[in-house]
PQR file of N, CA, C, O and H, with PARSE charges and radii, in Angstrom:
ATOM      1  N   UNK A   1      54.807   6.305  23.334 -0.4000 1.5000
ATOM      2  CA  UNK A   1      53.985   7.507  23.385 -0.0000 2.0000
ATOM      3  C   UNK A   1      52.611   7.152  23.959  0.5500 1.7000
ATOM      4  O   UNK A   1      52.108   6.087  23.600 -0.5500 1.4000
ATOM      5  N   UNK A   2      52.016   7.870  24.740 -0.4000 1.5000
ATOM      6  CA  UNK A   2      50.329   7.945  24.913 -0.0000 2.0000
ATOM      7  C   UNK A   2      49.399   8.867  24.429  0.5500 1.7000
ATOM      8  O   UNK A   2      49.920   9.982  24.421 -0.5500 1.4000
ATOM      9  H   UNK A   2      52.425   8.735  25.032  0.4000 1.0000
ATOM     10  N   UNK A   3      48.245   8.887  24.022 -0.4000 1.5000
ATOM     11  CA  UNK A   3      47.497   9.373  22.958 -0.0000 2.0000
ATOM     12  C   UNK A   3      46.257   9.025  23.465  0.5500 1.7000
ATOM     13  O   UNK A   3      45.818   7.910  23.184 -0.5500 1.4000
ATOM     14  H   UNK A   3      47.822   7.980  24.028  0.4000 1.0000
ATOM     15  N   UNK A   4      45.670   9.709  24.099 -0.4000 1.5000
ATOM     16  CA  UNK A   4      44.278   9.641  24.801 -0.0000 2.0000
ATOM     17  C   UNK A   4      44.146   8.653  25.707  0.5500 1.7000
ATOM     18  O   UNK A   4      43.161   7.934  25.875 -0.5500 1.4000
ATOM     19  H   UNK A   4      46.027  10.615  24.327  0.4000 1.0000
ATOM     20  N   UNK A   5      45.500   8.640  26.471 -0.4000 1.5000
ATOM     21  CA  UNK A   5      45.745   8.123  27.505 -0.0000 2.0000
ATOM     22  C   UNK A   5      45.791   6.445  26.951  0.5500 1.7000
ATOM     23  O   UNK A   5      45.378   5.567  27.708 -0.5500 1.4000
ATOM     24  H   UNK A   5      46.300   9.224  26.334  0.4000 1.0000
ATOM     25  N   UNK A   6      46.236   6.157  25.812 -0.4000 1.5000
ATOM     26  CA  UNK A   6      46.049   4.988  25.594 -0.0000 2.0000
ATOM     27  C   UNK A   6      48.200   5.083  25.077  0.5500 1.7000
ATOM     28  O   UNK A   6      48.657   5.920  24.299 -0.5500 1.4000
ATOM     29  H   UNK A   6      46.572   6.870  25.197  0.4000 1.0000
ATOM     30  N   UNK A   7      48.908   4.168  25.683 -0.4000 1.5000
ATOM     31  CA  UNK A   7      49.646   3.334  25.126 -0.0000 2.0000
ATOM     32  C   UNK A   7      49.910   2.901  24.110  0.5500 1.7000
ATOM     33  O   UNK A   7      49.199   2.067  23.549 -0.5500 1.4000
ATOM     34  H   UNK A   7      48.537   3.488  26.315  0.4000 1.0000
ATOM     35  N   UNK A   8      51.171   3.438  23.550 -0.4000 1.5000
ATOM     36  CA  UNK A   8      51.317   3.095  21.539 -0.0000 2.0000
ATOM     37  C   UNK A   8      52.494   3.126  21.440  0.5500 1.7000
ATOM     38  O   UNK A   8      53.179   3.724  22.269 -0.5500 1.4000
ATOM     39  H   UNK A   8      51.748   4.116  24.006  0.4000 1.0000
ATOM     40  N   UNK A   9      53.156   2.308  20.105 -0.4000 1.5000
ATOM     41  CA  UNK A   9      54.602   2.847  19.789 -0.0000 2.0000
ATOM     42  C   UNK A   9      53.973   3.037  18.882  0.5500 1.7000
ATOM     43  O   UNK A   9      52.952   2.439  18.545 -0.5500 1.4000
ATOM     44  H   UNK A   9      52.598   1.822  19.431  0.4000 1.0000
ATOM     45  N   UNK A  10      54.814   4.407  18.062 -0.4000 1.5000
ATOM     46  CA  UNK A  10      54.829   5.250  16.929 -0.0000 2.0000
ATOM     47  C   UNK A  10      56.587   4.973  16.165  0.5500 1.7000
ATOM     48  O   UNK A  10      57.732   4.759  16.561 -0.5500 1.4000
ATOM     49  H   UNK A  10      55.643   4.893  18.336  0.4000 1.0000
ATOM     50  N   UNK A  11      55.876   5.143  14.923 -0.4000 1.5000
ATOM     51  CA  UNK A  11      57.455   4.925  14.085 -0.0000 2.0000
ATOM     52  C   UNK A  11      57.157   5.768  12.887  0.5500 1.7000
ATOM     53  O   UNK A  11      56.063   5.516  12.381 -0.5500 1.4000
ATOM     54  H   UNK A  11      54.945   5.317  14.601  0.4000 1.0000
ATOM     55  N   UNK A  12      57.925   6.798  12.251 -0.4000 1.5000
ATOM     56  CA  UNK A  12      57.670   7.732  11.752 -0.0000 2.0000
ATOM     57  C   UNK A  12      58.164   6.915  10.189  0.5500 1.7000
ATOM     58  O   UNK A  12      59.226   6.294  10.154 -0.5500 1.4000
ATOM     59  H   UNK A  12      58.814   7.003  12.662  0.4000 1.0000
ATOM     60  N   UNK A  13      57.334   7.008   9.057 -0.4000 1.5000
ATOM     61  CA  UNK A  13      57.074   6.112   7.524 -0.0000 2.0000
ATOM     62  C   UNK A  13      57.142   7.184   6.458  0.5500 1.7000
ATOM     63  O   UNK A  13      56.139   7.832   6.161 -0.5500 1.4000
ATOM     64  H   UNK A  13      56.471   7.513   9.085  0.4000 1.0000
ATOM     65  N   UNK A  14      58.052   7.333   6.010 -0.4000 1.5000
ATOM     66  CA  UNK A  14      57.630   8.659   4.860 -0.0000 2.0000
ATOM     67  C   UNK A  14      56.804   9.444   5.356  0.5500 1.7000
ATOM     68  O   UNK A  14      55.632   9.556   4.996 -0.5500 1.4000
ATOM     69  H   UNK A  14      58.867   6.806   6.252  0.4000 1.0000
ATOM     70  N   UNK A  15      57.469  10.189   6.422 -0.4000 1.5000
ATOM     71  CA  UNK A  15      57.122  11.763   7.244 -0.0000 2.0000
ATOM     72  C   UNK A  15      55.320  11.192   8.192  0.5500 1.7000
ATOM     73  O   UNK A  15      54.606  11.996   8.791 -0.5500 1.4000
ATOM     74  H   UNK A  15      58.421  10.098   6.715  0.4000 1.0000
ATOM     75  N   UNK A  16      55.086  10.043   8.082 -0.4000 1.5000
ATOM     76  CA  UNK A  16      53.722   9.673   8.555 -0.0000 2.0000
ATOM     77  C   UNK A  16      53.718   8.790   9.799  0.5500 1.7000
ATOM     78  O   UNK A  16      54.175   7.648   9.840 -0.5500 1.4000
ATOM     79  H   UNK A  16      55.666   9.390   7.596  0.4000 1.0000
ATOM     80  N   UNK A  17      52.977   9.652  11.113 -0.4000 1.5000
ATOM     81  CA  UNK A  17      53.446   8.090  12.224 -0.0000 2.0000
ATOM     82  C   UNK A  17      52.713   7.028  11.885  0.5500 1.7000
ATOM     83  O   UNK A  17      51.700   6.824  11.215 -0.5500 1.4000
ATOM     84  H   UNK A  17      52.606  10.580  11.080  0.4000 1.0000
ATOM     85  N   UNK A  18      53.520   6.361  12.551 -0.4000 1.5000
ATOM     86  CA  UNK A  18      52.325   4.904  12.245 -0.0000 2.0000
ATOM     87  C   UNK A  18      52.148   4.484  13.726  0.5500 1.7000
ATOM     88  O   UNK A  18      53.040   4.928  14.450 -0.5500 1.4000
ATOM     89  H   UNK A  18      54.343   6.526  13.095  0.4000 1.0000
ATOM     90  N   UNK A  19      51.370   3.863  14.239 -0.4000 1.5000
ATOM     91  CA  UNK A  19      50.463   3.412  15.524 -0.0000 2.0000
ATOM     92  C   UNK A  19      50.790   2.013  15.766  0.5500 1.7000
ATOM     93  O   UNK A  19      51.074   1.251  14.842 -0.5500 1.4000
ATOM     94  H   UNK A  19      50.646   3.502  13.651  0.4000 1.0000
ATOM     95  N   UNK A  20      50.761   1.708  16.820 -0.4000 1.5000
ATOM     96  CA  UNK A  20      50.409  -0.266  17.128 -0.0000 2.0000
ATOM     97  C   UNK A  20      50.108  -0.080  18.714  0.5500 1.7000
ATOM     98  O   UNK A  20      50.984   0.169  19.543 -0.5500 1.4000
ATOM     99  H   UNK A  20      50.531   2.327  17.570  0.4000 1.0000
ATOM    100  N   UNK A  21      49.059  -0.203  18.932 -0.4000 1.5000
ATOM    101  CA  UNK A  21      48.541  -0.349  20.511 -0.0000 2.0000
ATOM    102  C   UNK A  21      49.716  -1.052  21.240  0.5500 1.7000
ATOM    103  O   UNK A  21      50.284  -1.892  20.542 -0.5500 1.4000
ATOM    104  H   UNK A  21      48.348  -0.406  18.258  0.4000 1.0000
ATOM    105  N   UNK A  22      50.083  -0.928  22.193 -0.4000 1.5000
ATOM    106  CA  UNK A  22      50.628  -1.641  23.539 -0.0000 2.0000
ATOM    107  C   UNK A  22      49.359  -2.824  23.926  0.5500 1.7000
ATOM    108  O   UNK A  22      49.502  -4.044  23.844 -0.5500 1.4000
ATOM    109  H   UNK A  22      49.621  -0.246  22.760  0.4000 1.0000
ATOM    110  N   UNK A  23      48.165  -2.131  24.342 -0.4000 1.5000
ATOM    111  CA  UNK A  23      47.713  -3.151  24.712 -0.0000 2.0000
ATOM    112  C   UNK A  23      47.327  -4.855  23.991  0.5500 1.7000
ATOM    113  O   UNK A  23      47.444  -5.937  24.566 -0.5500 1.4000
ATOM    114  H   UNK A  23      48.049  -1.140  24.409  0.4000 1.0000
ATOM    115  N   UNK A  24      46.781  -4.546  22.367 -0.4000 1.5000
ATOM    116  CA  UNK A  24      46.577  -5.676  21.878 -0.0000 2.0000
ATOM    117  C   UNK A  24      47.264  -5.667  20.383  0.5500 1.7000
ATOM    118  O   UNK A  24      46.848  -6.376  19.467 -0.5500 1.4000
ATOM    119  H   UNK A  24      46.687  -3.667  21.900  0.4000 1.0000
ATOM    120  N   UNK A  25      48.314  -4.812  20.273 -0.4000 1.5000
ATOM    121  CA  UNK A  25      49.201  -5.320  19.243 -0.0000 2.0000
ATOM    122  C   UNK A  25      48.732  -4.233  17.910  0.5500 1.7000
ATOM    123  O   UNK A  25      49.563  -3.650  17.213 -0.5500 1.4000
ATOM    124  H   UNK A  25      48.653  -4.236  21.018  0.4000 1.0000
ATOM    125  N   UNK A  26      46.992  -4.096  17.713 -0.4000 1.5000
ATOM    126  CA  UNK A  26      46.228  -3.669  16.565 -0.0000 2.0000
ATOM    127  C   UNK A  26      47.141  -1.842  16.566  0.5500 1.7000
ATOM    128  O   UNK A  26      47.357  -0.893  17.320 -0.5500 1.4000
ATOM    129  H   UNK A  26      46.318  -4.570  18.279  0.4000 1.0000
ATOM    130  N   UNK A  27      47.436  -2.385  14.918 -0.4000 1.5000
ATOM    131  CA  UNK A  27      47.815  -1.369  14.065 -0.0000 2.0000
ATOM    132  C   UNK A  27      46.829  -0.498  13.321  0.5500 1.7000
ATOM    133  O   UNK A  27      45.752  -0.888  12.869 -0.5500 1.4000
ATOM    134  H   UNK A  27      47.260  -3.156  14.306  0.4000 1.0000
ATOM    135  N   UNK A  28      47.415   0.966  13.232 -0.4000 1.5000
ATOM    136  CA  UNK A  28      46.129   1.684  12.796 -0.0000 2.0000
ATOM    137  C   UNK A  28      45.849   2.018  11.280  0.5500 1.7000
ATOM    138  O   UNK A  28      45.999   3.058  10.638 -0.5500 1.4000
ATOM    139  H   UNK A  28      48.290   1.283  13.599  0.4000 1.0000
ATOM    140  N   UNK A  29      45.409   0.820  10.953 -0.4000 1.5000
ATOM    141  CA  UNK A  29      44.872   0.715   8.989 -0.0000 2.0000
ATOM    142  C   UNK A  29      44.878   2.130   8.642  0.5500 1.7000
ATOM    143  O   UNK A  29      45.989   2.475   8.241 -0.5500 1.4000
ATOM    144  H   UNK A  29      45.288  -0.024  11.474  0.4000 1.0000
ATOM    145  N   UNK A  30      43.962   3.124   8.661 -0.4000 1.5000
ATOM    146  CA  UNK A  30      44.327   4.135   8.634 -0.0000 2.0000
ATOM    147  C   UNK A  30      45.644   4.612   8.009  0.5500 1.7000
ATOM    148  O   UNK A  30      45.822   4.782   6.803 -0.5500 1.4000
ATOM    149  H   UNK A  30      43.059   2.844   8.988  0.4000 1.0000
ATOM    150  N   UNK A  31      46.532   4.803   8.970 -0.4000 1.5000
ATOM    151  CA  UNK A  31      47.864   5.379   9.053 -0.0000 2.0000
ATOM    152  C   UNK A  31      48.465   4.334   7.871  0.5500 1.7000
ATOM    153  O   UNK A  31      48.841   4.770   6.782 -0.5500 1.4000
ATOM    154  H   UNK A  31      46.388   4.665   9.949  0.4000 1.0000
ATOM    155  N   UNK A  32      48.508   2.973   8.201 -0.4000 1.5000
ATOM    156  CA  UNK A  32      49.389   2.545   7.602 -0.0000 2.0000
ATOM    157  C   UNK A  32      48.640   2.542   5.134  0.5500 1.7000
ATOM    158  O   UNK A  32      49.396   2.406   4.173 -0.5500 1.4000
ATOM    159  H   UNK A  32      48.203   2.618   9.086  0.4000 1.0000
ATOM    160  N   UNK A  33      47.418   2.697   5.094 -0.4000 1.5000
ATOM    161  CA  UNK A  33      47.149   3.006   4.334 -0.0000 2.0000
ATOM    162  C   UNK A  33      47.405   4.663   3.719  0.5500 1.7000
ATOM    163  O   UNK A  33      47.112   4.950   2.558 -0.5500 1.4000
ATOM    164  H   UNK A  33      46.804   2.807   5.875  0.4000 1.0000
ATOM    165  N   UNK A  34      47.790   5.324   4.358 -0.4000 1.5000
ATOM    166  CA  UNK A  34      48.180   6.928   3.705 -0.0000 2.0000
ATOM    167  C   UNK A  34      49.911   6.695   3.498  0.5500 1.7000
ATOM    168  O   UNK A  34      50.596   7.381   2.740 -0.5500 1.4000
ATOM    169  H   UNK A  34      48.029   5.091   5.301  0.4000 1.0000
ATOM    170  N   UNK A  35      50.403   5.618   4.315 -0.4000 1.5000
ATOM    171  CA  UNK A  35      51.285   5.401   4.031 -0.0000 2.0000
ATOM    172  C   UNK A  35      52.332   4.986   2.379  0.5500 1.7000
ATOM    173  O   UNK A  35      53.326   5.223   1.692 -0.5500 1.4000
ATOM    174  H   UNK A  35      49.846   5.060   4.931  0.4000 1.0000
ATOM    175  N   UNK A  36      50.983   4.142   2.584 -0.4000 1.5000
ATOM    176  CA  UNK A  36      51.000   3.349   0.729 -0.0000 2.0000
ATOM    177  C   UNK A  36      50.904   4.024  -0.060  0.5500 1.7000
ATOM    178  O   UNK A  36      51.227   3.684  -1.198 -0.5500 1.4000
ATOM    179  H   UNK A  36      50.176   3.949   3.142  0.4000 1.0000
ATOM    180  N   UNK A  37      50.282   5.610   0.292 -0.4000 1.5000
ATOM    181  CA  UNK A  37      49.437   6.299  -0.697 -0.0000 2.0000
ATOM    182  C   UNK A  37      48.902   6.580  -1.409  0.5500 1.7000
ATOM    183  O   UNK A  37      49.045   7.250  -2.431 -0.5500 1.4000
ATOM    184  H   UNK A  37      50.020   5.886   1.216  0.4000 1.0000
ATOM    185  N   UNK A  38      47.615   5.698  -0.583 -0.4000 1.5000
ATOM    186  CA  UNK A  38      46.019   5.811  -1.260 -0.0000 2.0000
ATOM    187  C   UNK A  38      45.790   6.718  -0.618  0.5500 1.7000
ATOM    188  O   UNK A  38      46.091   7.063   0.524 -0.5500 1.4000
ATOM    189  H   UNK A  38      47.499   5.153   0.248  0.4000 1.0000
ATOM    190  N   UNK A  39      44.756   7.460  -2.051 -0.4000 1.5000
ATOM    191  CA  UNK A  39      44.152   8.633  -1.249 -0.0000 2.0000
ATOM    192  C   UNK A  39      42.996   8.154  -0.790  0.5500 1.7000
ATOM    193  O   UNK A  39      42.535   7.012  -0.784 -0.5500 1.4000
ATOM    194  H   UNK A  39      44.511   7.180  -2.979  0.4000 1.0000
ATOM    195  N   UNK A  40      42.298   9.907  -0.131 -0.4000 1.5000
ATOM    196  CA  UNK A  40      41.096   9.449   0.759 -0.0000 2.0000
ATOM    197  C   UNK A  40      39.630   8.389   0.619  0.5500 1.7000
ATOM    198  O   UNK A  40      38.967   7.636   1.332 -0.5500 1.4000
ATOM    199  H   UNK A  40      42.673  10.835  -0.136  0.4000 1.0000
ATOM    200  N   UNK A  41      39.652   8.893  -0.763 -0.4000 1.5000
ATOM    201  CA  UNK A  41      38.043   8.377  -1.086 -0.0000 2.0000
ATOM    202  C   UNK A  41      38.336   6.650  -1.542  0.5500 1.7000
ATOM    203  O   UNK A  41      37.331   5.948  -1.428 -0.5500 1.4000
ATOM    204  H   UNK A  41      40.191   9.505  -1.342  0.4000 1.0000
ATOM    205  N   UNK A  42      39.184   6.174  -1.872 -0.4000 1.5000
ATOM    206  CA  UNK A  42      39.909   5.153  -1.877 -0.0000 2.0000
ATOM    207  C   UNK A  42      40.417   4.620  -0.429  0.5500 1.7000
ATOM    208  O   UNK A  42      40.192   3.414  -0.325 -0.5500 1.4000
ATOM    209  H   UNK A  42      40.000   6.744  -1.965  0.4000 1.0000
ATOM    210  N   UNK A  43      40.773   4.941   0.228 -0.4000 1.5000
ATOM    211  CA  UNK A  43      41.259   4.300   1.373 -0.0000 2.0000
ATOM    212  C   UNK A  43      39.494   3.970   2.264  0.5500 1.7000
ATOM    213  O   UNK A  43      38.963   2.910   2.595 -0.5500 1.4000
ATOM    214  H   UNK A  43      40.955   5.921   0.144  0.4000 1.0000
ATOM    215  N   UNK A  44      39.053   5.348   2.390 -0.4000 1.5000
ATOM    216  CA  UNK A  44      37.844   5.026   3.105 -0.0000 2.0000
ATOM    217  C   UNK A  44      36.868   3.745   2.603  0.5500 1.7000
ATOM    218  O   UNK A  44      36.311   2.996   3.405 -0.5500 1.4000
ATOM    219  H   UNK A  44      39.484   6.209   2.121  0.4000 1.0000
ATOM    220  N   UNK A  45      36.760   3.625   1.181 -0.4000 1.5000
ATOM    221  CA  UNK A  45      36.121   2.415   0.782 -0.0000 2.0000
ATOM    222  C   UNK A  45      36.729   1.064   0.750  0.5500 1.7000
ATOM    223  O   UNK A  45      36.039   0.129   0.342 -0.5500 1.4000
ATOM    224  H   UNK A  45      37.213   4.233   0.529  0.4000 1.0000
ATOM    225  N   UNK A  46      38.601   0.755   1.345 -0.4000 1.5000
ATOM    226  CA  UNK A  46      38.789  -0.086   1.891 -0.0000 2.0000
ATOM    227  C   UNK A  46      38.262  -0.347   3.304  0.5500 1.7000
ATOM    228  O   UNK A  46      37.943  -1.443   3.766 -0.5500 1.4000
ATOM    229  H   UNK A  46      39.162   1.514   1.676  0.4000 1.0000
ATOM    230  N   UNK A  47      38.229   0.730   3.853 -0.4000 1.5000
ATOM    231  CA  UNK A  47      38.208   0.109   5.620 -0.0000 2.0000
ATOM    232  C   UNK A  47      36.726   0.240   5.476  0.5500 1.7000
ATOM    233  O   UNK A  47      36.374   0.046   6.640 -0.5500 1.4000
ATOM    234  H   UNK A  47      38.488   1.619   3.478  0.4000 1.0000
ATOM    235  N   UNK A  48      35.659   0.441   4.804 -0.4000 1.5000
ATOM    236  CA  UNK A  48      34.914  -0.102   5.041 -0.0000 2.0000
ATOM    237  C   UNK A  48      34.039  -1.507   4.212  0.5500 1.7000
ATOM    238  O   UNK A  48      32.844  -1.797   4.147 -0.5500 1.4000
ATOM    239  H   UNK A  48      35.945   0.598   3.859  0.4000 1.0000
ATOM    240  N   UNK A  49      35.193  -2.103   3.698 -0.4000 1.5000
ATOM    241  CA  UNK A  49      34.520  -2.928   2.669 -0.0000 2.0000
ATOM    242  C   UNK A  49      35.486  -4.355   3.466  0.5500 1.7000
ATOM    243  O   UNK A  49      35.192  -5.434   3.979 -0.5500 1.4000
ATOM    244  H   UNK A  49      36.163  -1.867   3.750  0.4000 1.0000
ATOM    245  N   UNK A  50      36.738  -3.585   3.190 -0.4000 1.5000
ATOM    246  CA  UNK A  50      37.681  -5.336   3.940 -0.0000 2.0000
ATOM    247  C   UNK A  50      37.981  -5.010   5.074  0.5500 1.7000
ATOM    248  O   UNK A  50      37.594  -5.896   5.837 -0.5500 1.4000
ATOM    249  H   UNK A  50      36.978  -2.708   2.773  0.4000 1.0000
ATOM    250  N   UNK A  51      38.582  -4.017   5.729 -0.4000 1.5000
ATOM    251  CA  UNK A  51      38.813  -4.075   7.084 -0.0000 2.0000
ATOM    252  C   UNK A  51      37.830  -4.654   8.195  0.5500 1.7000
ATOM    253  O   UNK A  51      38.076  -5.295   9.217 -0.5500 1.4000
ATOM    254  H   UNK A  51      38.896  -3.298   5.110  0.4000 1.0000
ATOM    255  N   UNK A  52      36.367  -4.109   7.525 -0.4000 1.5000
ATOM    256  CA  UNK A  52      35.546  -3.749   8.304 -0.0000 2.0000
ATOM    257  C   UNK A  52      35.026  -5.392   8.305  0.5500 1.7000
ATOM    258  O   UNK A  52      33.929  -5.386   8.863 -0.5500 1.4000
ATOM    259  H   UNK A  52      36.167  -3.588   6.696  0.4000 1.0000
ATOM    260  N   UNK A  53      35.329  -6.578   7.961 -0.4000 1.5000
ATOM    261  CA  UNK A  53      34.688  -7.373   7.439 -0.0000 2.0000
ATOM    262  C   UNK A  53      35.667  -8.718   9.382  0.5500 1.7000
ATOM    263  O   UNK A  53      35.249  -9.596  10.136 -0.5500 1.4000
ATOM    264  H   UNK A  53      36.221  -6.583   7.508  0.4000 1.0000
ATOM    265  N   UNK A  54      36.626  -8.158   9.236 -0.4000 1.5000
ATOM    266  CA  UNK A  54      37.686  -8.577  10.821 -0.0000 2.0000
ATOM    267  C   UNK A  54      37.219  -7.898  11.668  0.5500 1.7000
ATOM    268  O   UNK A  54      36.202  -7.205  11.652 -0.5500 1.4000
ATOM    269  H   UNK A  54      36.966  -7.445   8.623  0.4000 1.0000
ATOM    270  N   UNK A  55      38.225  -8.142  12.732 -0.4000 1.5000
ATOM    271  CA  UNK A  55      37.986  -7.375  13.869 -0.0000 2.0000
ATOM    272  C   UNK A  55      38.793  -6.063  13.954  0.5500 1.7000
ATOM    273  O   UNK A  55      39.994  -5.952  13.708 -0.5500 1.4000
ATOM    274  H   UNK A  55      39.052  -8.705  12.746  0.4000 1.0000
ATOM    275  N   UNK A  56      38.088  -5.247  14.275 -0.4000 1.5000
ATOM    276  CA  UNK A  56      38.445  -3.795  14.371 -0.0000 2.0000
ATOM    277  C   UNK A  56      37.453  -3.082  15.270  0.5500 1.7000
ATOM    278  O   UNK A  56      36.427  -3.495  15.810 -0.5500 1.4000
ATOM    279  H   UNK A  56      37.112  -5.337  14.474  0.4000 1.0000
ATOM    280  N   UNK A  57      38.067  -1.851  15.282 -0.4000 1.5000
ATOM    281  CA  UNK A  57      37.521  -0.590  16.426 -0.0000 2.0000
ATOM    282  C   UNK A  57      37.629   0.601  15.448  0.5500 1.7000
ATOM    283  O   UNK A  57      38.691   0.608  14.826 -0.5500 1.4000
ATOM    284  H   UNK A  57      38.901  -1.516  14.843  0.4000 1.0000
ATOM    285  N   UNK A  58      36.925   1.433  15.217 -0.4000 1.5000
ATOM    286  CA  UNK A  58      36.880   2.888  14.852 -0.0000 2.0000
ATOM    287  C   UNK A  58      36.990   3.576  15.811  0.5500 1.7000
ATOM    288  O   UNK A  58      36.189   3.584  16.746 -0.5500 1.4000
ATOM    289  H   UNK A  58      36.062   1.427  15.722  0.4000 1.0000
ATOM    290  N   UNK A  59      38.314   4.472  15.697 -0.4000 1.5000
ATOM    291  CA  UNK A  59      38.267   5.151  16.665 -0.0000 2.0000
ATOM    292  C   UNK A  59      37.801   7.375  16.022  0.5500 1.7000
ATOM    293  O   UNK A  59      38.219   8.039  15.073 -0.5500 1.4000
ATOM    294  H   UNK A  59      38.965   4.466  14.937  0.4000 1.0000
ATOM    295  N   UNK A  60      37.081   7.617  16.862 -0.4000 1.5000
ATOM    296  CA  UNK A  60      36.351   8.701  16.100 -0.0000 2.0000
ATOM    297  C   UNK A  60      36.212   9.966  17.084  0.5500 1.7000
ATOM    298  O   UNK A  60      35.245   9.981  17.846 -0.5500 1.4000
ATOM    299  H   UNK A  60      36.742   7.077  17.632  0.4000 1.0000
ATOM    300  N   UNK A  61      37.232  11.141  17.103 -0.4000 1.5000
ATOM    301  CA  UNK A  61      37.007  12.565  18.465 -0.0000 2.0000
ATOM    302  C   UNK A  61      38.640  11.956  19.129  0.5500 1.7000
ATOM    303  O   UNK A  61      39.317  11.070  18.607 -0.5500 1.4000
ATOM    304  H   UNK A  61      38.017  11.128  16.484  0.4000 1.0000
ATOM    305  N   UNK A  62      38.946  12.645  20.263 -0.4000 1.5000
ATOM    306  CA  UNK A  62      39.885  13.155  21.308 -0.0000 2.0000
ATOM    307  C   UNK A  62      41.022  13.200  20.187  0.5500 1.7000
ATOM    308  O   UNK A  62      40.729  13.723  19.112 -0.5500 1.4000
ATOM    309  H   UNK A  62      38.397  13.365  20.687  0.4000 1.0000
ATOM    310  N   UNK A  63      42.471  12.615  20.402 -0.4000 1.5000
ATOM    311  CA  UNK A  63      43.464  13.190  20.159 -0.0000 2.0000
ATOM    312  C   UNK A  63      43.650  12.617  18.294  0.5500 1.7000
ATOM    313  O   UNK A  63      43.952  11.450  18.045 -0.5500 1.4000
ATOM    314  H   UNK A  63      42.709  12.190  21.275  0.4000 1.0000
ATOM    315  N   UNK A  64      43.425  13.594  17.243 -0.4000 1.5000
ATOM    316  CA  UNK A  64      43.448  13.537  16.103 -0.0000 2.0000
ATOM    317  C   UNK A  64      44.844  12.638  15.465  0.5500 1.7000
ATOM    318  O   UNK A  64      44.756  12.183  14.325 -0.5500 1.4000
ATOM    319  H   UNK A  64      43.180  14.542  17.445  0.4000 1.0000
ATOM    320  N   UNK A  65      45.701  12.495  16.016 -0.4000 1.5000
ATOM    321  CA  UNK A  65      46.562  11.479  15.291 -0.0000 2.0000
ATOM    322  C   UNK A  65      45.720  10.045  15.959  0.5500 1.7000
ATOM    323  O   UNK A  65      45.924   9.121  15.172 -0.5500 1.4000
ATOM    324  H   UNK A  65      45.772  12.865  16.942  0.4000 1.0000
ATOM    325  N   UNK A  66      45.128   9.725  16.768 -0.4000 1.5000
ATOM    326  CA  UNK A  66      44.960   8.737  17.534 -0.0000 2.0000
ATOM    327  C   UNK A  66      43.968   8.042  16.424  0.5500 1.7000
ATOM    328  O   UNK A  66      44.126   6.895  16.004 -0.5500 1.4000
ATOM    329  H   UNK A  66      44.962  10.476  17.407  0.4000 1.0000
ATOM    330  N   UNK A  67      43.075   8.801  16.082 -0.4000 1.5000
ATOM    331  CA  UNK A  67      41.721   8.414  15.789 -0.0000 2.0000
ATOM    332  C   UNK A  67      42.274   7.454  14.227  0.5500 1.7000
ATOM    333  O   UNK A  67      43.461   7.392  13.907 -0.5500 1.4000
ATOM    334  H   UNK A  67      42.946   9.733  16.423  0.4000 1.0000
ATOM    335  N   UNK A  68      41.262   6.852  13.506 -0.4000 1.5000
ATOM    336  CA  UNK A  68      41.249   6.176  12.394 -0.0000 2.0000
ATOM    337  C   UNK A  68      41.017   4.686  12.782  0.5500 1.7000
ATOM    338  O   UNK A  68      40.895   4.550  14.000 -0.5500 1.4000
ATOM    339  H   UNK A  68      40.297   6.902  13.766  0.4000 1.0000
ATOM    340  N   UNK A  69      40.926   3.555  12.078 -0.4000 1.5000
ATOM    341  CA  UNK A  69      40.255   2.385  11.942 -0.0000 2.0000
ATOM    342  C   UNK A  69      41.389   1.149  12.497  0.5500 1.7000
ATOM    343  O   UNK A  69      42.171   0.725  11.646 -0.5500 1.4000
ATOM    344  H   UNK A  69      41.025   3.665  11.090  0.4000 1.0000
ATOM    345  N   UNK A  70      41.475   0.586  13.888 -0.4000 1.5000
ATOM    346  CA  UNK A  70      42.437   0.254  14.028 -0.0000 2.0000
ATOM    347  C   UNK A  70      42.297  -1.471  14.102  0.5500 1.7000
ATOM    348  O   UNK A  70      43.301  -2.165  14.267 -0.5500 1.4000
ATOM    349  H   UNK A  70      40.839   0.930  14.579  0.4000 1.0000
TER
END
């Protein structure tokens, strides 16, 4: 699939896609955390406490499945 013109496979997780760039492999924390099901106010204070601590990209605007902390 492409998603703001960016390259992805999607695999659908308990009704939820999940993301992994084509170009560098990075999966979208995000997705795969609603997966687990944590909710919001909980998930957001992971990606910004451990995610945020690696390498990552926030992605934030154009195509709304795309976006979240990858």
């Amino acid at each position: 699939a492409v998603y703001s013109s960016v390259p992805v496979y999607e695999m659908m997780v308990r009704g939820i896609g999940v993301m992994r760039r084509r170009s560098d492999s990075f999966l979208n924390a995000t997705q795969i955390l609603k997966v687990a099901g944590v909710d919001k106010g909980k998930r957001t204070k992971i990606l910004e406490k451990d995610i945020a601590m690696g390498v990552h990209e926030k992605v934030q605007g154009g195509y709304g499945r795309y976006q979240g902390t990858w």
